[in-house]
C-alpha positions as CSV (number, residue, x, y, z in Angstrom):
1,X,122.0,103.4,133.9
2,X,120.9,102.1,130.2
3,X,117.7,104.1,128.6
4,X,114.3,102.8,128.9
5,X,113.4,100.1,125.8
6,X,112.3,101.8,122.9
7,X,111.0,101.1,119.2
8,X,110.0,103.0,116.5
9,X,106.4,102.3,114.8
10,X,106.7,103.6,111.4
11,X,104.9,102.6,107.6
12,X,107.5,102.2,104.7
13,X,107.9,100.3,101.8
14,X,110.5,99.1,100.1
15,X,110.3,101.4,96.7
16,X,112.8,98.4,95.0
17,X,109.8,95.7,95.5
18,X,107.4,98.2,94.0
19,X,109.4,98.9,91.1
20,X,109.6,95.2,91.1
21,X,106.2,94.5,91.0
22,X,105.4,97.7,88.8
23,X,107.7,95.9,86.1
24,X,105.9,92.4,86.8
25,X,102.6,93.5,85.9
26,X,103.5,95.8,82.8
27,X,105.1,92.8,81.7
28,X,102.3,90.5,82.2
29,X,99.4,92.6,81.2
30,X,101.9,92.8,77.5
31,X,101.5,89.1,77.1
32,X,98.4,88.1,78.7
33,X,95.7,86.6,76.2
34,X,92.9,88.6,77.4
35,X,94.2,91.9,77.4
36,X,95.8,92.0,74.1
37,X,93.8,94.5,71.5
38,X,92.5,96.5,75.3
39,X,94.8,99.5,75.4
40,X,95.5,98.3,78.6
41,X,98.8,99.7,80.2
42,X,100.0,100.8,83.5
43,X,102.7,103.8,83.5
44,X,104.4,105.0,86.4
45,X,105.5,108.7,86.6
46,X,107.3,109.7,89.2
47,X,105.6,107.8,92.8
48,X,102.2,107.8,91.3
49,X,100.9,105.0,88.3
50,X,98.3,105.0,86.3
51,X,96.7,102.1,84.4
52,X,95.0,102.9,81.2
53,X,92.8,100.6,79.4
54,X,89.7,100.8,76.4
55,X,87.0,99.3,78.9
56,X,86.3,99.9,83.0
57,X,86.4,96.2,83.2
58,X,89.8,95.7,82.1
59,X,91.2,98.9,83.7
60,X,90.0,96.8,87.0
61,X,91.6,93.9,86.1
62,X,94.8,95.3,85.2
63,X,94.4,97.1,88.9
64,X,94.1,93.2,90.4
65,X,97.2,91.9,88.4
66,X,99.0,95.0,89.6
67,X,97.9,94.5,93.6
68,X,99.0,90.6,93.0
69,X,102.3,91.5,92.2
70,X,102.9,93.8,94.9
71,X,101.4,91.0,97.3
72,X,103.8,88.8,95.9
73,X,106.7,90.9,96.4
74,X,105.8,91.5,100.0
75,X,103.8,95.2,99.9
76,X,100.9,95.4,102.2
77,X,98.4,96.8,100.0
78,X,97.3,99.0,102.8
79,X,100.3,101.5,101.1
80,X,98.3,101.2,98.2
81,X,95.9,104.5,97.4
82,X,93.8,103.6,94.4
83,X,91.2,105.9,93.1
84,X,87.9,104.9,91.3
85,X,87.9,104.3,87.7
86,X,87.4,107.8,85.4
87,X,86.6,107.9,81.7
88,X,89.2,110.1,80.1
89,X,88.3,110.7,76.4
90,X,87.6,107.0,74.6
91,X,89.8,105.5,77.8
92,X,89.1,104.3,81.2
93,X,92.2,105.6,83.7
94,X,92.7,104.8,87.5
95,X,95.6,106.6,89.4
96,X,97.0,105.1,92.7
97,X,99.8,106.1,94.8
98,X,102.0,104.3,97.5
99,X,101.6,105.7,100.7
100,X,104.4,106.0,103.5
101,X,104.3,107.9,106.5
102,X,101.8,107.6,109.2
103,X,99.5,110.5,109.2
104,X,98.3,112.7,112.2
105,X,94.8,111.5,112.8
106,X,96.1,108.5,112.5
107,X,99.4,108.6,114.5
108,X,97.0,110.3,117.4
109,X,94.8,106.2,117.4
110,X,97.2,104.8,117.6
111,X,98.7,106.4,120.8
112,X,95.3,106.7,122.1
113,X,95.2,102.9,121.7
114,X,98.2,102.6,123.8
115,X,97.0,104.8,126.6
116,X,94.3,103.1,127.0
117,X,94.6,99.4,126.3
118,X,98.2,98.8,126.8
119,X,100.7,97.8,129.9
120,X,101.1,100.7,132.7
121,X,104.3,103.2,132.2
122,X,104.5,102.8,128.4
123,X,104.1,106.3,126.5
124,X,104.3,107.0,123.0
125,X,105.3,110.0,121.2
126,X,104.6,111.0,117.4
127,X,107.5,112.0,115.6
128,X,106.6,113.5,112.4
129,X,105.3,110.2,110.6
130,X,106.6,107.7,113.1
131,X,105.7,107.1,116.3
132,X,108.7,105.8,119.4
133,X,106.7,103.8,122.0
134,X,108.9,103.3,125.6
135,X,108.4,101.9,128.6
136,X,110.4,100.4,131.7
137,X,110.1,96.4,130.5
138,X,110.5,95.0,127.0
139,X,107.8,93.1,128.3
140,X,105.7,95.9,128.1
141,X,106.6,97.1,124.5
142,X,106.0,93.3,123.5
143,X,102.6,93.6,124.8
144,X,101.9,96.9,122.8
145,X,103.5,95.1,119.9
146,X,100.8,92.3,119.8
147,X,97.9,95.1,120.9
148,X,98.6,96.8,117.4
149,X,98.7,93.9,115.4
150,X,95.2,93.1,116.1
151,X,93.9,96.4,115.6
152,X,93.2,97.5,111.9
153,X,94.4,101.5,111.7
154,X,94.1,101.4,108.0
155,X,97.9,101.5,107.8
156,X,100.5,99.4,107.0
157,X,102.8,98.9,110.5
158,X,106.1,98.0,110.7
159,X,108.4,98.1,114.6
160,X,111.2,98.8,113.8
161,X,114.3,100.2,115.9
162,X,113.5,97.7,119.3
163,X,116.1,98.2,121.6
């Protein structure tokens, strides 16, 4: 007899797109009009970029071009950790991260969420970051599919892995 159905809820994102967009807005915030004599930059160091800019206001901006980019390319900005703006010396700095993985307290909702508003007979386990949702009917795990996409968990979701 086959297994029950399964798939995989898990938050990733494609590092290539980032780069991408990362690229995009370095190169746009070189040649655009209104951020030329600003100091403004954005430098990425390893997973983590920083903007840099001579004023708070365009340090913000330069945050905006960035997220359009990665909205553009795709990137739910729900992986997107950006901290407030900090003065640093003369200069205005804002770090942000991408974020993968879904965390603990997090993973926990969302199986709570499935206990208690979804089909009969589906159970979800956490596995490290992920979560793998089963039950007896595909019908089931369709149902859960649609439940989640309502909800807002503060994550980025993606099913992957349905089988």
């Amino acid at each position: 007899m086959a297994a029950n159905p399964s798939f995989d809820i898990v938050s990733k994102v494609d590092r290539q797109e980032v780069d991408n967009a990362f690229n995009q807005a370095e190169k746009e915030l070189g040649t655009r009009f209104d951020f030329r004599g600003t100091g403004t930059s954005v430098a990425k160091s390893g997973e983590a970029f920083t903007i840099t800019s001579e004023t708070e206001e365009r340090a913000v901006a330069a945050l905006e071009v960035f997220k359009e980019k990665l909205v553009k390319r795709s990137i739910s900005l729900k992986s997107l950790d950006a901290g407030e703006p900090r003065q640093s010396g003369k200069t205005f700095k804002i770090d942000l991260k991408v974020v993968e993985g879904i965390e603990t307290e997090k993973a926990k909702a969302i199986s709570k969420k499935i206990r208690d508003e979804g089909p009969k007979g589906v159970q979800a386990q956490i596995q490290g970051d992920s979560l793998r949702v089963s039950g007896k009917k595909r019908d089931d795990l369709q149902a859960v599919i649609a439940l989640l996409k309502q909800e807002d968990f503060g994550v980025a979701l993606q099913f992957d892995n349905y089988r």
